[in-house]
C-alpha positions in Angstrom: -311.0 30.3 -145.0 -311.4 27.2 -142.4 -311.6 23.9 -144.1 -312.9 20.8 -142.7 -311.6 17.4 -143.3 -314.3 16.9 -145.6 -313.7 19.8 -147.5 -310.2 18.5 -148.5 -311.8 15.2 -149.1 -314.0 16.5 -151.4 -311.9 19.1 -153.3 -309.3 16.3 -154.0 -311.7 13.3 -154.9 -313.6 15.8 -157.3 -309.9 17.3 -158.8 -309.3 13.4 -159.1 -311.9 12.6 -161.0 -311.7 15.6 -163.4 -308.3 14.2 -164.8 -308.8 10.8 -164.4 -311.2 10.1 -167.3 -308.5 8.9 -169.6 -304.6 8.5 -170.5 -304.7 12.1 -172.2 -306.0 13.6 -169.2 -303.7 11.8 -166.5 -301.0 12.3 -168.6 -301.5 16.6 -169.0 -302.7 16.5 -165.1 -298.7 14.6 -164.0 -296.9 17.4 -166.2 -298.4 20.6 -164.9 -298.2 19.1 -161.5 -294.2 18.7 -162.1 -294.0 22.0 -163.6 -295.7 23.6 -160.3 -293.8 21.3 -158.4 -290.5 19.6 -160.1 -289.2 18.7 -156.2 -291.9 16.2 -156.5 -289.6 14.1 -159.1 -291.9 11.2 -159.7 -294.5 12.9 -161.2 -292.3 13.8 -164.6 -291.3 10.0 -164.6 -295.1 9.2 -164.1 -296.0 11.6 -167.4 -293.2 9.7 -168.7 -294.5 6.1 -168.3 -298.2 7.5 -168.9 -297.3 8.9 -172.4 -295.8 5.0 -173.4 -298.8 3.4 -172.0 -300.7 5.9 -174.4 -298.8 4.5 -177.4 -299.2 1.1 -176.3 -303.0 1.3 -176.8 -303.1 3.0 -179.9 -300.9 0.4 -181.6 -303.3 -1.8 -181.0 -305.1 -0.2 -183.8 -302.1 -0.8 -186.0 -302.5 -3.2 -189.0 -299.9 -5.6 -187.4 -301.7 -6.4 -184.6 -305.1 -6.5 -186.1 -303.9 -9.3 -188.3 -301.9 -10.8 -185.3 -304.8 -10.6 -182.9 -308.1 -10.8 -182.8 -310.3 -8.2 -181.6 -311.1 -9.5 -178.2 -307.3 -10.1 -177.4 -306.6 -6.4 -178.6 -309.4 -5.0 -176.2 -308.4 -7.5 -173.2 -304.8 -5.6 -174.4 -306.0 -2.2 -174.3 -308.3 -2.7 -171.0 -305.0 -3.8 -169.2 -302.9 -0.9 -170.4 -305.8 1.3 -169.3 -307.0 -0.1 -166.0 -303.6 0.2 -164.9 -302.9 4.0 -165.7 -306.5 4.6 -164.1 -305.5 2.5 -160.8 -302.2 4.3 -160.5 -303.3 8.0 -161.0 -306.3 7.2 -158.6 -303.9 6.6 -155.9 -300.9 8.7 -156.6 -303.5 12.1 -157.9 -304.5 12.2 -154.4 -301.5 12.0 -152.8 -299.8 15.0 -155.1 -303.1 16.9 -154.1 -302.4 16.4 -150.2 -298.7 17.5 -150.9 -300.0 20.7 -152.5 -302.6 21.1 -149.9 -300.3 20.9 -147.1 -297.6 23.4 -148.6 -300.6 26.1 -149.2 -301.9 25.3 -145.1 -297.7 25.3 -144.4 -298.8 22.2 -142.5 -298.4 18.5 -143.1 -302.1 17.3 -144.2 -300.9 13.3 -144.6 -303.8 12.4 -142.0 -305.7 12.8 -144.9 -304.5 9.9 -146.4 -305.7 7.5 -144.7 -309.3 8.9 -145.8 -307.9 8.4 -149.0 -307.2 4.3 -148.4 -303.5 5.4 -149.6 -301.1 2.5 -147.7 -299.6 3.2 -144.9 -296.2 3.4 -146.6 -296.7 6.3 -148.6 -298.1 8.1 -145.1 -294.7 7.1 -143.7 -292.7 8.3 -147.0 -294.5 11.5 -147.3 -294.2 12.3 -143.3 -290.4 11.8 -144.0 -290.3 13.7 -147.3 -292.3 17.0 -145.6 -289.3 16.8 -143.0 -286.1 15.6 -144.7 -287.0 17.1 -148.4 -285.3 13.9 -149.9 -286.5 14.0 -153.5 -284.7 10.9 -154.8 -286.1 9.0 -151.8 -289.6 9.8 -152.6 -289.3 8.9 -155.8 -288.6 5.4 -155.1 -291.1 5.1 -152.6 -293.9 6.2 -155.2 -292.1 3.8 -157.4 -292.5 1.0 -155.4 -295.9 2.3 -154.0 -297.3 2.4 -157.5 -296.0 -0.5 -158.7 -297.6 -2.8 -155.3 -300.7 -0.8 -156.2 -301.5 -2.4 -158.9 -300.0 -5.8 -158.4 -303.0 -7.6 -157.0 -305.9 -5.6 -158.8 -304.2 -6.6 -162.5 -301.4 -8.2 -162.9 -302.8 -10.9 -160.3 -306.8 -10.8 -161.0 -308.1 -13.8 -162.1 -308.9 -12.3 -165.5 -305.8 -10.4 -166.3 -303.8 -13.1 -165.3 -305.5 -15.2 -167.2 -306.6 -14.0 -170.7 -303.9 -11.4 -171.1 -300.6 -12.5 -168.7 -300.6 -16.0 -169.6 -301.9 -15.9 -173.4 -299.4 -16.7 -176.0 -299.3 -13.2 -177.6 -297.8 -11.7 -174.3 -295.6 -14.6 -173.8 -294.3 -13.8 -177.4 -294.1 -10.5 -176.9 -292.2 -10.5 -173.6 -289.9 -13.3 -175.0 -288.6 -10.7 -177.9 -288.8 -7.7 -175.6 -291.4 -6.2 -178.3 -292.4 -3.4 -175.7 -290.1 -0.5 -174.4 -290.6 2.6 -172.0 -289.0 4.9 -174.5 -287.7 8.7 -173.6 -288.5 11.0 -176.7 -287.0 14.0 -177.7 -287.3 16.7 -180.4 -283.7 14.9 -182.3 -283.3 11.8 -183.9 -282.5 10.3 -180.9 -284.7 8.1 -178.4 -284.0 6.8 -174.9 -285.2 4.1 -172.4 -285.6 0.6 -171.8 -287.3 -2.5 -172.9 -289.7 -3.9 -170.9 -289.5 -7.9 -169.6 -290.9 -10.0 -166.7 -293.8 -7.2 -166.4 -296.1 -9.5 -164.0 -292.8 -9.6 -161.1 -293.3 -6.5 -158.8 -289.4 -6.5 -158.6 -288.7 -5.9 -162.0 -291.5 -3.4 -162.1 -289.9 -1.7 -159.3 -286.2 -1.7 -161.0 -287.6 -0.8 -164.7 -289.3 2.3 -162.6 -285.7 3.0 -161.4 -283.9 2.6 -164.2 -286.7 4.6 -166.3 -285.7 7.4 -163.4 -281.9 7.2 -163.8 -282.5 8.1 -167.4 -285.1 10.9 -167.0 -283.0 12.7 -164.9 -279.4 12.4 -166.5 -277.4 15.1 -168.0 -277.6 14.1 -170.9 -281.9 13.7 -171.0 -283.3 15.7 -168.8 -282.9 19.4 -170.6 -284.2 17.6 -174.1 -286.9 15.7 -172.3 -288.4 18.8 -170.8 -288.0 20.6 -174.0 -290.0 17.8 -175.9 -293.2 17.5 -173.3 -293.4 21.3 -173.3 -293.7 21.7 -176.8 -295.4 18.5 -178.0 -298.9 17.5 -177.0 -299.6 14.6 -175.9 -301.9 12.7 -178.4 -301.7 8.5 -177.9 -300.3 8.6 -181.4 -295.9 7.3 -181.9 -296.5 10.2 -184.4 -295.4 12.8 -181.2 -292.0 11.6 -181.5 -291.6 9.8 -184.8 -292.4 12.8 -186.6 -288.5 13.4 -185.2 -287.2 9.9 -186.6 -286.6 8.3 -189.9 -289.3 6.3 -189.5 -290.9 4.8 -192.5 -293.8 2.8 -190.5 -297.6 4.1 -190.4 -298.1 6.1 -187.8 -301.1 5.2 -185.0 -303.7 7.2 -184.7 -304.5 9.5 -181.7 -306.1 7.5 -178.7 -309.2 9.8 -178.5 -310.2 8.7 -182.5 -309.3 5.6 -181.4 -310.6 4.7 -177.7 -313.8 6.2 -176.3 -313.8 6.9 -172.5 -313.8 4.4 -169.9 -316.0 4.2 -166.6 -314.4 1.9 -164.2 -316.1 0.4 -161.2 -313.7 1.3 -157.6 -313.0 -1.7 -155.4 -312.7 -1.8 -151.3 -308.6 -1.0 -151.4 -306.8 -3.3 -149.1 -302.9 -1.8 -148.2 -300.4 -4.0 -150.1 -298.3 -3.5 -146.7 -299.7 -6.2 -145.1 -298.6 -8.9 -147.6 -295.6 -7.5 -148.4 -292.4 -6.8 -146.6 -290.8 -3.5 -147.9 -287.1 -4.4 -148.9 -283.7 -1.9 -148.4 -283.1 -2.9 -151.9 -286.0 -1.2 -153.4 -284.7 2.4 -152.5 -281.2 1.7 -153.8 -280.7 4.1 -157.1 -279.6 3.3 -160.5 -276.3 4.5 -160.9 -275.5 4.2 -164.1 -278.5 5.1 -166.6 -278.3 3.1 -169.4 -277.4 6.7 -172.3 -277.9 4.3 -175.6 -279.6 5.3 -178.1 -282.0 3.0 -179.0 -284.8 3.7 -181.9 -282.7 1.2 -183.9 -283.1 -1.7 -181.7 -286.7 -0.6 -181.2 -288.1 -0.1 -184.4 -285.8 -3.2 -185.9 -288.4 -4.8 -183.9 -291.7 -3.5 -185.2 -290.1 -3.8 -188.5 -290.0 -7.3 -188.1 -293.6 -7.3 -186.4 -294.8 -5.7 -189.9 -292.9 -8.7 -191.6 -294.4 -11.4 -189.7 -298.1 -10.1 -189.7 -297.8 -9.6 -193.9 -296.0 -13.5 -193.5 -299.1 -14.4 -191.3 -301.9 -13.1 -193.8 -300.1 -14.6 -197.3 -299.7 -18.3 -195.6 -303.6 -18.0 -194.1 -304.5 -16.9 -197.8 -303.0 -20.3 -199.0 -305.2 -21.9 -196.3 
């Protein structure tokens, strides 16, 4: 069968927009594309990173930060976490679609990306991937892609900027490094890294990397893939507390929490031509950081109980 450049256009922008109605959906459509296609490493990291951003908005129906925040702050909260994962699988769906397109023709279809207002770099990264097969390489370039891709539609719009980046409960919380990607498994035993300077593409770019360095130790990968094949992904912590010692209420599942989201497209500029891609960014992580770390994590959230029951008993005497 002979298709036409709109035919992949349309096939892809309709696959797009089936999974991309919210974080349980983007998060599933990352993980079957990895298990089709594990050479394509960034998409596990993606389900990864997708599964966290899950759990960050369904802890914003947790007691703590009801009582901490008010309910406009918790939906300017939630609407970040969400715009973000929608922007990112928008751009990046596509792009795994061309890949798999292009492997079925046994031709390279990247053309197609520029239909697809995908930035130039990822045409370049992609053309090199299709010819060199460097995995690692790709990676990093859909690290740093993603991670440009939504640095002028979030973390630098007016709004976001404004009521959610430069509020106090975000400066609070990135002061005492209250928010982690974590790694789960099916043991006691969680993995990743805290999360700090979030708004400074750099950082974004080396937590990506050092997120990566984890996933695909020794030591993680085998009990990573064990845990995402077996456990569903809900929006709820309970997917991996139920593993933990964890004596903490758990959040509900995102769909009883969240309903769907429509969000309105914008004319997609190509971050390339305000930012000069660095050597630097494609250098790997060497050493993944292999501590445990639900202690240091949930010391935190302990304490985040503590101050929110602290917070309510002094307003009472108000």
């Amino acid at each position: 069968m002979h298709w036409t450049t709109d035919d992949y256009l349309h096939y892809i922008i309709k696959q797009t927009n089936k999974h991309n109605i919210d974080n349980i959906e983007r998060t599933n459509a990352y993980e079957k594309f990895y298990r089709t296609h594990p050479e394509i490493k960034w998409a596990l990291v993606a389900s990864i990173v997708s599964r966290n951003a899950g759990w960050n908005m369904t802890d914003l129906s947790l007691s703590p930060y009801k009582k901490i925040l008010n309910h406009k702050e918790r939906q300017r909260l939630f609407m970040t976490y969400e715009r973000a994962n929608w922007l990112i699988f928008s751009d990046a769906y596509p792009q795994l679609l061309v890949y798999q397109l292009s492997l079925l023709r046994n031709q390279p279809l990247f053309h197609l990306l520029d239909e697809l207002h995908v930035s130039r770099f990822m045409k370049r990264e992609w053309t090199y991937f299709w010819k060199t097969t460097d995995r690692n390489r790709l990676m990093h370039a859909l690290i740093i892609n993603e991670q440009h891709v939504i640095d002028q539609p979030v973390i630098k719009q007016p709004f976001f900027k404004d009521q959610v980046f430069s509020s106090f409960p975000y400066r609070l919380q990135n002061f005492f490094m209250m928010n982690a990607v974590l790694i789960p498994t099916k043991s006691s035993r969680i993995y990743g890294e805290f999360v700090r300077g979030f708004t400074n593409v750099e950082k974004r770019i080396r937590l990506g990397k050092k997120v990566a360095s984890i996933v695909y130790s020794r030591k993680i990968y085998r009990q990573l893939l064990e845990f995402i094949h077996t456990i569903d992904h809900t929006g709820s912590r309970r997917d991996y507390e139920q593993f933990l010692n964890i004596h903490l209420p758990p959040s509900p599942m995102l769909r009883l929490a969240y309903p769907n989201i429509r969000h309105k497209d914008q004319i997609r500029k190509d971050w390339l031509d305000h930012y000069q891609v660095k050597k630097t960014w494609f250098t790997p992580i060497m050493k993944p950081n292999l501590q445990e770390m639900s202690l240091r994590f949930y010391s935190k959230r302990y304490l985040l109980y503590a101050y929110s029951r602290f917070k309510q008993i002094f307003s009472n005497f108000q």
